[in-house]
Residue frames as a rotation matrix with the C-alpha (Angstrom) as fourth column:
UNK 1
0.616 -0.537 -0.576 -92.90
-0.434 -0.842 0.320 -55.51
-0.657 0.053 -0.752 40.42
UNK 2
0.632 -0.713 0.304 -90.29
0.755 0.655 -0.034 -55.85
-0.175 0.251 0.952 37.54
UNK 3
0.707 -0.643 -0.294 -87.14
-0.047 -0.458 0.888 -55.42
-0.705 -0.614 -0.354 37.31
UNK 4
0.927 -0.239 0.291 -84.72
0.349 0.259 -0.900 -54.33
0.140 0.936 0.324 34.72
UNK 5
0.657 -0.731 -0.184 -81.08
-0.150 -0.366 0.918 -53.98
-0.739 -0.576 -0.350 34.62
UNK 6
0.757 -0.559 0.339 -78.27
0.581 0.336 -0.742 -53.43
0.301 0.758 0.579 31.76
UNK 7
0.514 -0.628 -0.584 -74.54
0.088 -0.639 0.765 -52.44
-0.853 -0.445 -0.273 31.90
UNK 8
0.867 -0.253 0.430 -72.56
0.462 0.081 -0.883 -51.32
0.189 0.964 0.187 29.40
UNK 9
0.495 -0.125 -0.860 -68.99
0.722 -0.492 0.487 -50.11
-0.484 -0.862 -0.153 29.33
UNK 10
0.910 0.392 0.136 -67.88
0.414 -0.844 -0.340 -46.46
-0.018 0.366 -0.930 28.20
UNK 11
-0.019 -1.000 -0.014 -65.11
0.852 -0.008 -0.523 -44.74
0.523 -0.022 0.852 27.40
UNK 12
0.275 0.187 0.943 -64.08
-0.140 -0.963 0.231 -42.14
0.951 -0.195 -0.238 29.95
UNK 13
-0.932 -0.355 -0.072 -63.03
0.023 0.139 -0.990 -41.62
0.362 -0.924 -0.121 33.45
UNK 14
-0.253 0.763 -0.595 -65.67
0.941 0.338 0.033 -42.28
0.226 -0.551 -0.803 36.15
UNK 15
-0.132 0.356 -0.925 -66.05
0.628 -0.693 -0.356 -39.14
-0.767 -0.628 -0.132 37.76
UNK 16
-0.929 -0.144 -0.341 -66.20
-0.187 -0.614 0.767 -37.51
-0.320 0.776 0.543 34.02
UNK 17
-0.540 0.746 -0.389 -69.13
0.553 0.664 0.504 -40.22
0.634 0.057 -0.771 33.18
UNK 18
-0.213 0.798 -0.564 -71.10
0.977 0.192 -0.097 -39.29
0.031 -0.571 -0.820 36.24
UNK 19
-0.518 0.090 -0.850 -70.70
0.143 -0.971 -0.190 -35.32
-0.843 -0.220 0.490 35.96
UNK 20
-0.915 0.117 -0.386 -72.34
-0.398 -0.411 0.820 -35.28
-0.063 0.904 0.423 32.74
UNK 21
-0.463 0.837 -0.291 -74.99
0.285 0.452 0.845 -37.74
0.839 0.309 -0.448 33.34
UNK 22
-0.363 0.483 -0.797 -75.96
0.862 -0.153 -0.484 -35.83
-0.355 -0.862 -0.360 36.74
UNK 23
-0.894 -0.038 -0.447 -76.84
0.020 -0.999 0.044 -32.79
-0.448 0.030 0.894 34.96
UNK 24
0.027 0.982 -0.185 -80.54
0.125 -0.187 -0.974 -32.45
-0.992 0.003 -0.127 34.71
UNK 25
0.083 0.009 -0.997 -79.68
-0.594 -0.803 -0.056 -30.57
-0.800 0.596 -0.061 31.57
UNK 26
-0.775 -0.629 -0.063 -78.21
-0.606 0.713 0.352 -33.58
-0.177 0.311 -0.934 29.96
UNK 27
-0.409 0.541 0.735 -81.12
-0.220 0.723 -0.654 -35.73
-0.886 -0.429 -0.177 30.36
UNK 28
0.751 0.616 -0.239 -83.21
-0.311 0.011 -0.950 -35.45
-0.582 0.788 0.200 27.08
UNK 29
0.188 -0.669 -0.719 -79.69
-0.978 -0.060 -0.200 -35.70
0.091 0.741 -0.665 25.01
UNK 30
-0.820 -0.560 -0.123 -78.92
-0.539 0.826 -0.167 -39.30
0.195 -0.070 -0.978 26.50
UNK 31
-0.544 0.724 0.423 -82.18
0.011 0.510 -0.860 -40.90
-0.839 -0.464 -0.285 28.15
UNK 32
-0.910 0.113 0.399 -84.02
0.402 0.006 0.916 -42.47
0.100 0.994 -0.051 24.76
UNK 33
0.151 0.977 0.152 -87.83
0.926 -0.194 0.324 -42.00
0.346 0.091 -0.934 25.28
UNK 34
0.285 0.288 -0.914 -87.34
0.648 -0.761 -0.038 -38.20
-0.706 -0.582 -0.403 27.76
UNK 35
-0.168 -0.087 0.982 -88.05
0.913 -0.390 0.122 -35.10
0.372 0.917 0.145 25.56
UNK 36
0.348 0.159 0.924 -88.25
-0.235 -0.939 0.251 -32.51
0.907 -0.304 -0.290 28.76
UNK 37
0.176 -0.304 -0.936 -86.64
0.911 0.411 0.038 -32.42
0.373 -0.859 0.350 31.88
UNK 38
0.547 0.262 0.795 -87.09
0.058 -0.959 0.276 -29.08
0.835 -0.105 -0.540 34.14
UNK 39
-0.624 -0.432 -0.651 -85.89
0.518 0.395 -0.759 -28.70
0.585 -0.811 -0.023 37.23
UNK 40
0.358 0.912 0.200 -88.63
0.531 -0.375 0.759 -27.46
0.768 -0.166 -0.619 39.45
UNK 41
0.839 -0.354 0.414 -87.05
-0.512 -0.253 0.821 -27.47
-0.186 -0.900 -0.393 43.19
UNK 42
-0.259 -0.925 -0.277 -84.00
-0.942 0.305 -0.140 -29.66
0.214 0.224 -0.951 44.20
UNK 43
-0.708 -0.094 0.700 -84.44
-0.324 0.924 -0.203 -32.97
-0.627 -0.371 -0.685 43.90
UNK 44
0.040 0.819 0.573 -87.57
0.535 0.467 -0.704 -32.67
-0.844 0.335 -0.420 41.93
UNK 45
-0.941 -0.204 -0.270 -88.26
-0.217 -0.246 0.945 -32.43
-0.259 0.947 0.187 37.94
UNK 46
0.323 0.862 -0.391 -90.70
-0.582 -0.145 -0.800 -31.90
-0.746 0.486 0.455 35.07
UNK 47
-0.588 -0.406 -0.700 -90.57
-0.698 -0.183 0.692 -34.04
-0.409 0.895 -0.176 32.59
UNK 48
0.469 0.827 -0.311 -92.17
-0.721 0.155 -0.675 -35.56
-0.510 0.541 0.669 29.46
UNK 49
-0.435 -0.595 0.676 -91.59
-0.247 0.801 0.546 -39.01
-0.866 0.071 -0.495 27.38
UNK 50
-0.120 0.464 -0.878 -92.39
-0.922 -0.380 -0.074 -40.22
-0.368 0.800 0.473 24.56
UNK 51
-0.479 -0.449 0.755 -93.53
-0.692 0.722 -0.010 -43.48
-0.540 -0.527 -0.656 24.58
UNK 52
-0.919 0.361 -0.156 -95.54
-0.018 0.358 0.934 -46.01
0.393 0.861 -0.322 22.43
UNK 53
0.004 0.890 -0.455 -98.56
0.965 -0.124 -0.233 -45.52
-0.264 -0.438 -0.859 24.62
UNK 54
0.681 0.527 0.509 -98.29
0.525 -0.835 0.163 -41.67
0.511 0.156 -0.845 23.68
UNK 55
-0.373 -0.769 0.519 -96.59
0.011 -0.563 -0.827 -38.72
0.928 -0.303 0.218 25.19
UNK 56
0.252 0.134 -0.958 -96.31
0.721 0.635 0.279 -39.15
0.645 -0.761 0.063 29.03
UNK 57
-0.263 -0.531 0.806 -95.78
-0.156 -0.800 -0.579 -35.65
0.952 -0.278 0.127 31.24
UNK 58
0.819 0.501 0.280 -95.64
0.001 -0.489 0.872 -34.93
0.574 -0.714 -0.401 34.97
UNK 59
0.393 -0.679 0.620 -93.48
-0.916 -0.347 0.201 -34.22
0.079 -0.647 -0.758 38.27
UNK 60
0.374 -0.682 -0.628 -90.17
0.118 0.707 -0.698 -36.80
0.920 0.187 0.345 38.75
UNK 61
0.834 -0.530 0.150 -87.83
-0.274 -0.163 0.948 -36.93
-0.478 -0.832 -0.281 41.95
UNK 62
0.408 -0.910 -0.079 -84.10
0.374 0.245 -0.894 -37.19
0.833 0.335 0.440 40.32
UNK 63
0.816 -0.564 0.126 -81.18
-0.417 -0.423 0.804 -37.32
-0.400 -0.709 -0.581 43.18
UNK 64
0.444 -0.861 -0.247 -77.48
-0.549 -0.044 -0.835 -36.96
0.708 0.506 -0.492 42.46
UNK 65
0.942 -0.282 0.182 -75.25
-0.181 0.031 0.983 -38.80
-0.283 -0.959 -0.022 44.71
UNK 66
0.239 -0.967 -0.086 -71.48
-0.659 -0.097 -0.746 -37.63
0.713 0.235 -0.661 43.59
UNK 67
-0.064 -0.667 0.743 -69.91
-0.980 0.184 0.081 -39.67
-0.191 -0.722 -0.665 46.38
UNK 68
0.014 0.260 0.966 -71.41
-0.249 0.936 -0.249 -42.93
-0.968 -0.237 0.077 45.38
UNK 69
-0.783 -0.400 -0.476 -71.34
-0.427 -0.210 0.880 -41.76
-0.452 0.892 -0.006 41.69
UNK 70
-0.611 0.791 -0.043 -75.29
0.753 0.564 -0.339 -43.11
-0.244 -0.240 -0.940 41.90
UNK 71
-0.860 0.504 0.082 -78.58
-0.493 -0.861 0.122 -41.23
0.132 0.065 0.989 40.59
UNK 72
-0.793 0.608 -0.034 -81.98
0.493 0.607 -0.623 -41.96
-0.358 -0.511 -0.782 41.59
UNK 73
-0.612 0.787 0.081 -85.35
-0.791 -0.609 -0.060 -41.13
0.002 -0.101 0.995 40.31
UNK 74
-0.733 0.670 0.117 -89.08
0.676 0.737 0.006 -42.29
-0.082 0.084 -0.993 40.19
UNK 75
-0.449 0.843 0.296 -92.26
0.251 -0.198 0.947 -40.87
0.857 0.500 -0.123 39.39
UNK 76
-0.958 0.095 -0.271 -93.98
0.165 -0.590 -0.790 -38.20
-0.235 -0.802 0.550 41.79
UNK 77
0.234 -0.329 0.915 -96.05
-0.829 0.424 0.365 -39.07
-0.508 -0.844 -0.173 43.93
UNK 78
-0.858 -0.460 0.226 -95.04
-0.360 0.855 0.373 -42.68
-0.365 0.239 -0.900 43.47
UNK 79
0.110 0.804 -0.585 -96.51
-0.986 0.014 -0.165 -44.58
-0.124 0.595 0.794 40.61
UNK 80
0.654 -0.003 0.756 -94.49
-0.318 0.906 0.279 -47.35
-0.686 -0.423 0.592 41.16
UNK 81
0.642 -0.685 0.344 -91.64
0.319 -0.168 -0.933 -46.42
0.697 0.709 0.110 38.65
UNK 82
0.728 -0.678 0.102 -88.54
-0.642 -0.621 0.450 -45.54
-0.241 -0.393 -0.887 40.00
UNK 83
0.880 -0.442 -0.173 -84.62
0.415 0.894 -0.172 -46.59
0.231 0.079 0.970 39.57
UNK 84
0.577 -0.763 -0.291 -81.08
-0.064 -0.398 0.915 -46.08
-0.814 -0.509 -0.278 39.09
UNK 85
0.962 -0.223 -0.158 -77.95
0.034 0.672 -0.739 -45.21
0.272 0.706 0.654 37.62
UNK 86
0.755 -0.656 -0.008 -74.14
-0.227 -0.272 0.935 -45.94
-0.615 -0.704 -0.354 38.95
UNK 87
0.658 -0.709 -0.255 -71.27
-0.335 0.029 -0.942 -45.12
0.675 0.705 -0.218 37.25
UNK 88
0.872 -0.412 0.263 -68.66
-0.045 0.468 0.883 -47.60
-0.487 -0.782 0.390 38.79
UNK 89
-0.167 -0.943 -0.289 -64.52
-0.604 -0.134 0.786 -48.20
-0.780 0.306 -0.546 37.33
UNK 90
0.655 0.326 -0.681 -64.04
-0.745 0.425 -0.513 -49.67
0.122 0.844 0.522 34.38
UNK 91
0.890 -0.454 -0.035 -61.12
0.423 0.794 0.436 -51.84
-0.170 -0.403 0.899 33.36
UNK 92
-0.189 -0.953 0.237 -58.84
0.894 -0.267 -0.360 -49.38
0.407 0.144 0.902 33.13
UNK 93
-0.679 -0.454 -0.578 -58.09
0.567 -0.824 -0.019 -45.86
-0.467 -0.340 0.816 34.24
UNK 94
-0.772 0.383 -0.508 -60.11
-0.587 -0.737 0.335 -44.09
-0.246 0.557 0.794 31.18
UNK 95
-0.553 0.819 -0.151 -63.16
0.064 0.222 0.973 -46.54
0.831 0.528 -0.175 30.72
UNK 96
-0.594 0.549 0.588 -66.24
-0.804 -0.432 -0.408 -46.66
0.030 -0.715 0.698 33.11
UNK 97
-0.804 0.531 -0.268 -68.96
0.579 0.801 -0.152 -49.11
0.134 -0.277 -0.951 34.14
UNK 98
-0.695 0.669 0.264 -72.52
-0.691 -0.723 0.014 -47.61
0.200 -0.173 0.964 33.67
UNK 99
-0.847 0.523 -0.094 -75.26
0.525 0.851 0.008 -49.83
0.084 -0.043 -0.996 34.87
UNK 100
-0.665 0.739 0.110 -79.23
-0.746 -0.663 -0.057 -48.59
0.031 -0.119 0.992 34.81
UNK 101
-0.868 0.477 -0.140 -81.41
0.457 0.654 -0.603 -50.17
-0.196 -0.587 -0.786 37.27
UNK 102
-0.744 0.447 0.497 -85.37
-0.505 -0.863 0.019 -49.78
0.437 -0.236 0.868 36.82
UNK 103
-0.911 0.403 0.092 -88.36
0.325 0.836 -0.442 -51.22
-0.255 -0.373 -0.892 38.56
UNK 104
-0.652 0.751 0.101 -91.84
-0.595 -0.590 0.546 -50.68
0.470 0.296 0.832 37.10
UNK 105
-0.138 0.803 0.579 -95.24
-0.932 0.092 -0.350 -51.75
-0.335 -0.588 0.736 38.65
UNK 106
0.825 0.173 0.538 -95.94
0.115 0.880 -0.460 -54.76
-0.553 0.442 0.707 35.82
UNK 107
-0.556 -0.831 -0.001 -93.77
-0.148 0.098 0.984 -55.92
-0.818 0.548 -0.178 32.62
UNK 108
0.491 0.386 0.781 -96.46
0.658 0.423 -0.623 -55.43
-0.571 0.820 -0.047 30.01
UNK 109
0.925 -0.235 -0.298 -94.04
-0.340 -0.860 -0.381 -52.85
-0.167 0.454 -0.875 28.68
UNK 110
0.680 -0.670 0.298 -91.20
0.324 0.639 0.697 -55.77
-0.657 -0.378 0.652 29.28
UNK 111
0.190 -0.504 0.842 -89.61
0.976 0.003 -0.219 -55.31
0.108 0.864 0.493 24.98
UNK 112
0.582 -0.425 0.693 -89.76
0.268 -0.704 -0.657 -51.63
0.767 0.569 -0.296 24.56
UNK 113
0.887 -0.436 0.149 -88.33
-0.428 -0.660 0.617 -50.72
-0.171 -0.612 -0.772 28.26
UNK 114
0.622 -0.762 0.182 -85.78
0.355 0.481 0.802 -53.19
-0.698 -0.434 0.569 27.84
UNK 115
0.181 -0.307 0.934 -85.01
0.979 -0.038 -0.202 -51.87
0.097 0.951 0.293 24.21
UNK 116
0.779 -0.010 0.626 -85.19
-0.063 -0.996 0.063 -47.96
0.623 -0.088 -0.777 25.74
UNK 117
0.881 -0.402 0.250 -82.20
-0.321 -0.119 0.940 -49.01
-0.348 -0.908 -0.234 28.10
UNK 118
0.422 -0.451 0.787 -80.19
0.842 0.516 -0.155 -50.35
-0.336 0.728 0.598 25.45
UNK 119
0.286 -0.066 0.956 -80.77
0.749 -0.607 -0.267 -47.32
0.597 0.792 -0.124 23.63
UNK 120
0.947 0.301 0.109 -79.92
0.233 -0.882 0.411 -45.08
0.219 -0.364 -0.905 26.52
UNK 121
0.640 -0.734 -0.228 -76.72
0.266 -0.066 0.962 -46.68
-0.721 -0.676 0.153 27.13
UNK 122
0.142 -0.517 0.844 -75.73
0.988 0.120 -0.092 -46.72
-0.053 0.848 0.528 23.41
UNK 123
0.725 0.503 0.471 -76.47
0.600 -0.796 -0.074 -42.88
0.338 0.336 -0.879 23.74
UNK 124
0.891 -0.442 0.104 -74.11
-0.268 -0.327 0.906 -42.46
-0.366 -0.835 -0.410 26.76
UNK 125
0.325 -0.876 0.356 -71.39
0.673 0.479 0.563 -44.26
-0.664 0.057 0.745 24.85
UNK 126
-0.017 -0.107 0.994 -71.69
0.954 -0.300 -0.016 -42.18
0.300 0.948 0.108 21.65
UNK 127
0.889 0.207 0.410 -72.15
0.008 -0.900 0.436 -38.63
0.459 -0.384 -0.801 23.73
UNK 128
0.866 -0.472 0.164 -68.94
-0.358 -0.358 0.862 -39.45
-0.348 -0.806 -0.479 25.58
UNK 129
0.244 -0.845 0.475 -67.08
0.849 0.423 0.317 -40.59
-0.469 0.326 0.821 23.25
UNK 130
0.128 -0.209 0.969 -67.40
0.747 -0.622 -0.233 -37.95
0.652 0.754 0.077 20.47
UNK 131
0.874 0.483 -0.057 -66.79
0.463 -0.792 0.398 -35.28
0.147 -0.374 -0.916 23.47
């Protein structure tokens, strides 16, 4: 199993930060490689990627947890993909801590995931800033 993990921090209040990035809807606008994200049932999504292996589609689990300020998904049934992301204080009042945890089966994909988390947080910074 490996394991990636970047934080970055944002401008914005926490609990602003984490309503926007729980919304299903939201997903494709901030997450670099996802170019669909349905909601089927609760808890569980469609969606599609675009990756350097090719476009990548099927069923997701995504949970919200507002109280912990924490989301969770992985790949349905389990493919051996799955992570996180927790929006935590910043150093002040109006910034945030985002951090995005993932674990994938191997790490022959080590450069571009690490380079597609980069890009997701830069996305989150620049989507909440200019809002």
């Amino acid at each position: 199993m490996a394991d990636y993990e970047q934080s970055r921090i944002v401008d914005g209040r926490p609990s602003n930060i984490y309503d926007y990035l729980a919304d299903p809807g939201h997903l494709t606008g901030y997450v670099a490689t996802m170019v669909k994200a349905q909601v089927v049932a609760a808890d569980h999504l469609h969606v599609a990627a675009d990756i350097s292996r090719g476009h990548e589609e099927g069923e997701a689990m995504f949970r919200a947890d507002a109280s912990a300020r924490r989301l969770e998904w992985g790949g349905l049934p389990d493919h051996g993909y799955h992570g996180w992301l927790a929006v935590a204080d910043g150093d002040s009042a109006d910034t945030s801590t985002v951090t995005i945890h993932l674990a994938t089966r191997d790490d022959a994909d080590h450069d571009e995931i690490e380079r597609a988390i980069a890009q997701t947080l830069d996305n989150i910074g620049t989507i909440l800033t200019s809002a």
